[in-house]
KOLDO-786236 format. One line per 4 residues: number of its first residue (from 1); for each residue x, y, z of N, C-alpha, C. Coordinates in nm, 3 decimals. Layout:
<pts>
NUM = X,Y,Z,X,Y,Z,X,Y,Z ~ ...
</pts>
This chain:
<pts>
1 = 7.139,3.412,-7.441,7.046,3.475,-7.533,7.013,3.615,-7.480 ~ 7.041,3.746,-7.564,7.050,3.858,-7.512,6.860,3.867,-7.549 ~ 6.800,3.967,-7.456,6.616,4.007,-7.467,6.641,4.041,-7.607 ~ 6.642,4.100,-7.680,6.632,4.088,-7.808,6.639,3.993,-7.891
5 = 6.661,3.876,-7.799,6.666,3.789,-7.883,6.555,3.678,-7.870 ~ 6.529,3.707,-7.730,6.389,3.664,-7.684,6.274,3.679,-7.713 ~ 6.286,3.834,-7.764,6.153,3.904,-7.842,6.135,3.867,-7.957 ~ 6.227,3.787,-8.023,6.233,3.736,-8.141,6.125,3.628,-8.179
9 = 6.180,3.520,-8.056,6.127,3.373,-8.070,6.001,3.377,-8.111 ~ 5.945,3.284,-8.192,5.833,3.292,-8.234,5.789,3.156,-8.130 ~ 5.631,3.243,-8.044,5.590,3.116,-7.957,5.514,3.028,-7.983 ~ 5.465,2.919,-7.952,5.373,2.828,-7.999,5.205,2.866,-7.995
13 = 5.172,2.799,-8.144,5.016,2.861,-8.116,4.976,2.805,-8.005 ~ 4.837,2.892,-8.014,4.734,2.832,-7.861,4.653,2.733,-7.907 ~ 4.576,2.718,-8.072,4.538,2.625,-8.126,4.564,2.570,-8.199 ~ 4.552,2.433,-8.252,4.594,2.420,-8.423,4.569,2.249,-8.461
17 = 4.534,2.190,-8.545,4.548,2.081,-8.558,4.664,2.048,-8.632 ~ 4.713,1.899,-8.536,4.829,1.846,-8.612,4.848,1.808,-8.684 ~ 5.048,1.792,-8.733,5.062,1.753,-8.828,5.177,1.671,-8.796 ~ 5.178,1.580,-8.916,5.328,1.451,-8.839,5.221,1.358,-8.775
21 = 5.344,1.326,-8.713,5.239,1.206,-8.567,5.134,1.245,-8.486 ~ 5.095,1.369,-8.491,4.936,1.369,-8.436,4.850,1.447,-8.529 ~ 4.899,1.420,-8.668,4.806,1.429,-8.755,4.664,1.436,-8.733 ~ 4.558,1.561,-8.714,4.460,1.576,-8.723,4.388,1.591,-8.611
25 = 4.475,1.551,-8.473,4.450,1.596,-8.321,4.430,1.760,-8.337 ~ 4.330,1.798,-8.254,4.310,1.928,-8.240,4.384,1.937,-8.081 ~ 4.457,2.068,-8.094,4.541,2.082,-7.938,4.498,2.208,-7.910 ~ 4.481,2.240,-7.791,4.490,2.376,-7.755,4.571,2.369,-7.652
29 = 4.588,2.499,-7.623,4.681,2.526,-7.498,4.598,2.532,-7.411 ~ 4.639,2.521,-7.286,4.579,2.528,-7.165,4.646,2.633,-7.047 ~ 4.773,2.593,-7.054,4.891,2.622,-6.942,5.024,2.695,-6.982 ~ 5.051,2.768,-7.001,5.203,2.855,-7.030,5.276,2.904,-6.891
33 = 5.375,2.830,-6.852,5.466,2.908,-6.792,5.592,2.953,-6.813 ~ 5.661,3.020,-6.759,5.789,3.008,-6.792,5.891,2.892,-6.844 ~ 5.885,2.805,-6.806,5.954,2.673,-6.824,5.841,2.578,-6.890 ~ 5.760,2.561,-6.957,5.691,2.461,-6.975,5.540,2.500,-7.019
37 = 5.449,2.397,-7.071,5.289,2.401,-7.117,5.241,2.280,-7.091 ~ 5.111,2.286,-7.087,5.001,2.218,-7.097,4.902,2.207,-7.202 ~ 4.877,2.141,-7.313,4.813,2.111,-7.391,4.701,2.034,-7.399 ~ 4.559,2.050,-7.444,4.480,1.960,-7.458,4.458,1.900,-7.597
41 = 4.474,1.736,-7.593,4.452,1.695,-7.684,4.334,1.632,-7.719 ~ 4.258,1.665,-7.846,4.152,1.584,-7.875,4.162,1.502,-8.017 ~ 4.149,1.396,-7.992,4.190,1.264,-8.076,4.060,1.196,-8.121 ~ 3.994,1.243,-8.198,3.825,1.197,-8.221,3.780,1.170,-8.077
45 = 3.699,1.112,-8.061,3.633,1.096,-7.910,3.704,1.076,-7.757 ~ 3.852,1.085,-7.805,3.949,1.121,-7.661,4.024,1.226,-7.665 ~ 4.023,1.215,-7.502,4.061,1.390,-7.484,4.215,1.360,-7.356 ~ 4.329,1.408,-7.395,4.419,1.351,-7.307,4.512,1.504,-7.325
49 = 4.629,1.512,-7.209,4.659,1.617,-7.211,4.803,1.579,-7.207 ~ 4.893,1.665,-7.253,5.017,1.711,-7.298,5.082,1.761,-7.213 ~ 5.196,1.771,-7.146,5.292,1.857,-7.040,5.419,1.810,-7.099 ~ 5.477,1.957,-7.180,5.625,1.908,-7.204,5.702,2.045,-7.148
53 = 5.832,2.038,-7.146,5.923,2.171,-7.119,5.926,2.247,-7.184 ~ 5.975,2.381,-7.208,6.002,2.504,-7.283,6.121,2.493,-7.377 ~ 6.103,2.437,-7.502,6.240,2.401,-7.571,6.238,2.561,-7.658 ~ 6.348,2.627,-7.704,6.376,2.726,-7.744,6.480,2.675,-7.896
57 = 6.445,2.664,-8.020,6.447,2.612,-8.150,6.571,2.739,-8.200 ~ 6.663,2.757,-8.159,6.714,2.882,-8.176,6.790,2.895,-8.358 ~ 6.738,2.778,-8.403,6.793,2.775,-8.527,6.731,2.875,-8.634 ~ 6.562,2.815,-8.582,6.466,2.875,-8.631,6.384,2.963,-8.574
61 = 6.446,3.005,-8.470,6.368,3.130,-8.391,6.235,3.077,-8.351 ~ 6.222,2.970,-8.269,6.079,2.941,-8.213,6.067,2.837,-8.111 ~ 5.960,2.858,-8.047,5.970,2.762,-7.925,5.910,2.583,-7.985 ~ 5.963,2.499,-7.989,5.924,2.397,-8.044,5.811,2.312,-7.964
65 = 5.777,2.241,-8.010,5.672,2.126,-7.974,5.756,2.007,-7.979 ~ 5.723,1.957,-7.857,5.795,1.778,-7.860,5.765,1.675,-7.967 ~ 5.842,1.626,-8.000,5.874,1.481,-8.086,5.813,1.352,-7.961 ~ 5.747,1.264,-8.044,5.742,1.149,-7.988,5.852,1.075,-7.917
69 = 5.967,1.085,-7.936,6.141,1.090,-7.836,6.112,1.181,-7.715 ~ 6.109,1.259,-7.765,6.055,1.318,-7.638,5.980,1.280,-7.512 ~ 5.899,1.232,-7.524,5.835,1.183,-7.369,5.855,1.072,-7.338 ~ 5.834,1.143,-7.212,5.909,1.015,-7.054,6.085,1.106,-7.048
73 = 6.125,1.220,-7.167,6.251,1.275,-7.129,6.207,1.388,-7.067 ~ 6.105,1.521,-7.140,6.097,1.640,-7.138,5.924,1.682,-7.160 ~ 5.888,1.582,-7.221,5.718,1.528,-7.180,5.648,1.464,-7.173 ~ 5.545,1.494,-7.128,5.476,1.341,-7.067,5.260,1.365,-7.118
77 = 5.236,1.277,-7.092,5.072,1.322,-7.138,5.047,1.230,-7.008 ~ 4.845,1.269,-7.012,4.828,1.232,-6.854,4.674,1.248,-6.937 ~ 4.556,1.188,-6.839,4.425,1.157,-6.886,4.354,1.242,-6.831 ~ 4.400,1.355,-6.718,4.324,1.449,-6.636,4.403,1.592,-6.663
81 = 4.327,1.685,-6.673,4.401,1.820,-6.670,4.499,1.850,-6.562 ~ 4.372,1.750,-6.389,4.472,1.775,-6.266,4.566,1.683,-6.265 ~ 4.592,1.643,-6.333,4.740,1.487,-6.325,4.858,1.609,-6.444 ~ 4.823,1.691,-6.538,4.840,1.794,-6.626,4.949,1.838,-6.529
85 = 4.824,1.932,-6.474,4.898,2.035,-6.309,5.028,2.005,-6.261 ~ 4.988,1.855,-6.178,5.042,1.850,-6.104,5.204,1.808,-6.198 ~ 5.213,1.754,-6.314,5.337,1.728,-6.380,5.422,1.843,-6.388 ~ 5.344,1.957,-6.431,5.437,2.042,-6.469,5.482,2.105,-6.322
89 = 5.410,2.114,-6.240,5.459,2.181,-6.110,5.564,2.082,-6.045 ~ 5.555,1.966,-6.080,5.706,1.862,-6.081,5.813,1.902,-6.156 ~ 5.782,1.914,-6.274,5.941,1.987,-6.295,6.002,2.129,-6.295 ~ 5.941,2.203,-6.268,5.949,2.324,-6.199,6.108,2.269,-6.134
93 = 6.181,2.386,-6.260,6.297,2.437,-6.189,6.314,2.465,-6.063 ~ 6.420,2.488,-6.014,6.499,2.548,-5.899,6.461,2.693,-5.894 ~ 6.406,2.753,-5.780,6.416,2.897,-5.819,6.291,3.030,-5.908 ~ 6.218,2.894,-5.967,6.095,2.919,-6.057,5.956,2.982,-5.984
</pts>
């Protein structure tokens, strides 16, 4: 992917309530790195957090959000922001 093409991608909001399978969860972001995020989810009176990888949607020019298939492959949720942390600093590439 040449930088111009990078500048393209459209990135994921920081807020938004869902749609699909977490229909009506309010998420925010928490965590952006290079490889990966942290999301907080609030689910009426629970609050649980999100850590998936940096998928790049190149069909549609945007960084995607995980599918329920998805975790336990590329993300995972956790009940503490610091259990959050420490996931994504687990998959931390080589080199990162």
């Amino acid at each position: 992917m040449t930088a111009a093409q990078k500048q393209q991608i459209k990135p994921l909001e920081t807020e938004f309530i869902g749609r699909g399978e977490v229909k009506g969860f309010k998420l925010t972001q928490i965590k952006v790195t290079d490889w990966g995020f942290i999301y907080e989810v609030v689910d009426g009176g629970r609050t649980y957090y999100e850590v998936f990888l940096k998928r790049i949607n190149t069909r549609y020019g945007n960084v995607s959000y995980p599918s329920s298939k998805q975790f336990s492959k590329t993300a995972w949720w956790t009940r503490t922001l610091e259990g959050a942390e420490e996931k994504l600093n687990s998959v931390k590439p080589k080199g990162a």
